[in-house]
C-alpha positions in Angstrom: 11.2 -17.2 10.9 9.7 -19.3 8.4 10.3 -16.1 5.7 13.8 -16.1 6.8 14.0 -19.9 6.2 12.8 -19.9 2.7 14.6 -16.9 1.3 17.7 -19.3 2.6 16.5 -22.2 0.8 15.2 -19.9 -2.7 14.5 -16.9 -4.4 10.7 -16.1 -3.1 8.2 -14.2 -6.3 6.8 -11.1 -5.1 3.8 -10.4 -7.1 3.4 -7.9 -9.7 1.8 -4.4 -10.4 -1.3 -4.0 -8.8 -2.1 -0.8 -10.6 -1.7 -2.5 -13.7 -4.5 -5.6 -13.0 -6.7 -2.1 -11.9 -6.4 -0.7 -15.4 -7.5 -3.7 -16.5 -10.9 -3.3 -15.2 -11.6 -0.3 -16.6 -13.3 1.2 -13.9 -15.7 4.3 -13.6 -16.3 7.1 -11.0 -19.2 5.6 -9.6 -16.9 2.3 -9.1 -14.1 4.0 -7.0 -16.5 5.9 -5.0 -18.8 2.7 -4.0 -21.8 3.6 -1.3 -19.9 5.0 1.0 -18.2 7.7 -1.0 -21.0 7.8 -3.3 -21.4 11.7 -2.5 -17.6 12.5 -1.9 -16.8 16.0 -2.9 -14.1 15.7 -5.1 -13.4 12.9 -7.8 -11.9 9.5 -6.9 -11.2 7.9 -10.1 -7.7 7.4 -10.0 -7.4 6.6 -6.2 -7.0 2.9 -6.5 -5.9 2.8 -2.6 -9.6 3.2 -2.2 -10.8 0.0 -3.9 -9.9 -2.1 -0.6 -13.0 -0.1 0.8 -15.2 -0.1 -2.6 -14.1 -2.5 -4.3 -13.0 -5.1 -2.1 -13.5 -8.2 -4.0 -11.5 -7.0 -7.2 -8.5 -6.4 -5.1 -8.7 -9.8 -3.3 -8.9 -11.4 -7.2 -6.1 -9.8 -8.3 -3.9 -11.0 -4.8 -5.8 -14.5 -5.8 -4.4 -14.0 -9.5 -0.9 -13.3 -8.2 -0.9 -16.4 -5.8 -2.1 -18.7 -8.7 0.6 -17.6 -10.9 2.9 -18.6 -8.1 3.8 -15.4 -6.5 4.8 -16.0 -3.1 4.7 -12.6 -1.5 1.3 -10.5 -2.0 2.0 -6.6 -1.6 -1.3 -4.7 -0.1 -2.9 -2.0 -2.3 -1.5 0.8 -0.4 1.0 2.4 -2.6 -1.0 5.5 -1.9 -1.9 5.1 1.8 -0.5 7.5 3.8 -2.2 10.9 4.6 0.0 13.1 2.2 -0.8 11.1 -0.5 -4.4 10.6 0.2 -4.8 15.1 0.6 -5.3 15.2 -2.9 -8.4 13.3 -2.5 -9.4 15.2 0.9 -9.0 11.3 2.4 -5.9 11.7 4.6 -8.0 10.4 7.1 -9.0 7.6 6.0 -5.0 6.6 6.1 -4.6 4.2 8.6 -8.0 2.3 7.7 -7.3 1.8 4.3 -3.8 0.3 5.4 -5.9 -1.9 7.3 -8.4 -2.9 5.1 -5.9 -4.0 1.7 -3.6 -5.9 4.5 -7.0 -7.6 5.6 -7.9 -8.6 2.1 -4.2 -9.5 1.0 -4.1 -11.8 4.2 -7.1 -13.2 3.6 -5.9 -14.3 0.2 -3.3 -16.0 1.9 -5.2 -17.4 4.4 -7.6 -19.2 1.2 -4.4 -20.0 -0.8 -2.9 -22.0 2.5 -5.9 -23.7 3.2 -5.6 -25.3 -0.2 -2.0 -25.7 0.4 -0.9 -25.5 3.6 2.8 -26.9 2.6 3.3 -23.7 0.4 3.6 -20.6 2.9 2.6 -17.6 1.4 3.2 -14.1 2.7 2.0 -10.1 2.9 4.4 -7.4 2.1 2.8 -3.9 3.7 3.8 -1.3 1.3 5.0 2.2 1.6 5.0 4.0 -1.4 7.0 7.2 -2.2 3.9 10.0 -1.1 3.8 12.5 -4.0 5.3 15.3 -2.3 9.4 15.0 -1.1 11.3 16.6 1.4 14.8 17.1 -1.0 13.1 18.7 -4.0 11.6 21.9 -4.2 8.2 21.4 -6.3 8.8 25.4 -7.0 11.4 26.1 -9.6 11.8 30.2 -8.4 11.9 29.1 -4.9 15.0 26.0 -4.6 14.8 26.1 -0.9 11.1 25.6 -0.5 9.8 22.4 0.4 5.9 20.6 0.6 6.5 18.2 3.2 8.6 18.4 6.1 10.5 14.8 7.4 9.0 14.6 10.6 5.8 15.2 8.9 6.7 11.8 6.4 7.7 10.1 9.5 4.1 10.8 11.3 2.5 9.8 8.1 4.7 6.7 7.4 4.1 5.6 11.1 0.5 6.2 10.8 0.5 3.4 7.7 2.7 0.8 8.9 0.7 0.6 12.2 -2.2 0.5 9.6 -0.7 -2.2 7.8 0.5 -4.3 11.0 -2.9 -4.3 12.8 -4.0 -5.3 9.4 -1.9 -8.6 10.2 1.2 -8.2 7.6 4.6 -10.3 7.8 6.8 -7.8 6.8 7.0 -3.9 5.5 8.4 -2.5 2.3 9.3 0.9 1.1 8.9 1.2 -2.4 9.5 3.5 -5.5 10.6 5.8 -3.6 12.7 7.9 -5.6 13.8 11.0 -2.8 16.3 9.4 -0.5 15.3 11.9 2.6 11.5 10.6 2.2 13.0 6.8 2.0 14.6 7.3 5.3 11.3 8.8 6.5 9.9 5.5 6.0 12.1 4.0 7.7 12.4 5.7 10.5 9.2 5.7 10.7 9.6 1.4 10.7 11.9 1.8 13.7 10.2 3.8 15.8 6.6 1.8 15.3 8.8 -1.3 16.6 
């Protein structure tokens, strides 16, 4: 209720691009893969979803970064996190831990950030990205009908995150750059049915 009171009162800041502060790192194989992935058979770089396991303490800089700057609303580092997405990586998985994990460390940002000032309520968006397969688009130009990814199966795997991301302890979900309509409404759909 207290989100609902705010966005009454004023326009809340999300933060900003999470990939972006990544780049910025400039990180290596070896970094993305950590300990535990250390002998992981295919390569990693790239899957900044991961970093909440690996790399846990750049991710929660970057959400304290954004809350200095004045963002209001921290988005987890789960654009990636659903098990479609994380196939390319052999990961799928890991899904619904790594939801869990980056809603962890983005609520623990908040949780620091408050504790400083606890008159300033700060918040976690869960995010749902778009997947990297969709269920209107053929990804085979001789075949129109075809299609990678079937809606129920985005609805299992959209579920599978936002119960990822809520046990992680976040205040609200967001589908985002989602550019197929049909996998948008997968999302949520999935929403709806995890409440």
């Amino acid at each position: 209720m207290v989100l609902e009171t705010l966005l009454a009162e004023r326009i809340l800041l999300l933060d900003g691009a999470m990939g972006t502060m990544i780049q910025r790192a400039r990180l290596a194989e070896e970094d993305y893969r950590g300990e535990r992935f250390r002998s992981w058979q295919r390569e990693l770089r790239g899957n900044n979803d991961l970093l909440s396991l690996t790399q846990p303490g750049l991710i929660h800089d970057i959400h304290r970064q954004y809350l200095q700057a004045g963002a209001d609303i921290l988005e987890t580092n789960t654009f990636n996190s659903t098990s479609i997405a994380l196939a390319d990586y052999g990961m799928e998985a890991l899904a619904r831990e790594l939801n869990r994990a980056a809603a962890r460390l983005a609520r623990q940002a908040v949780g620091e950030w408050q504790a400083k000032a606890p008159g300033q309520p700060r918040f976690v968006a869960g995010v749902l990205g778009p997947t990297n397969k969709t269920a209107s688009i053929s990804p085979d130009v001789n075949d129109p009908g075809f299609r990678a990814v079937t809606f129920d199966q985005l609805v299992a795997a959209y579920s599978e995150a936002a119960e990822g991301l809520l046990d992680g302890g976040v205040d609200l979900l967001l589908v985002e750059t989602v550019f197929d309509t049909l996998n948008a409404k997968a999302a949520l759909m999935a929403i709806a049915n995890t409440f």
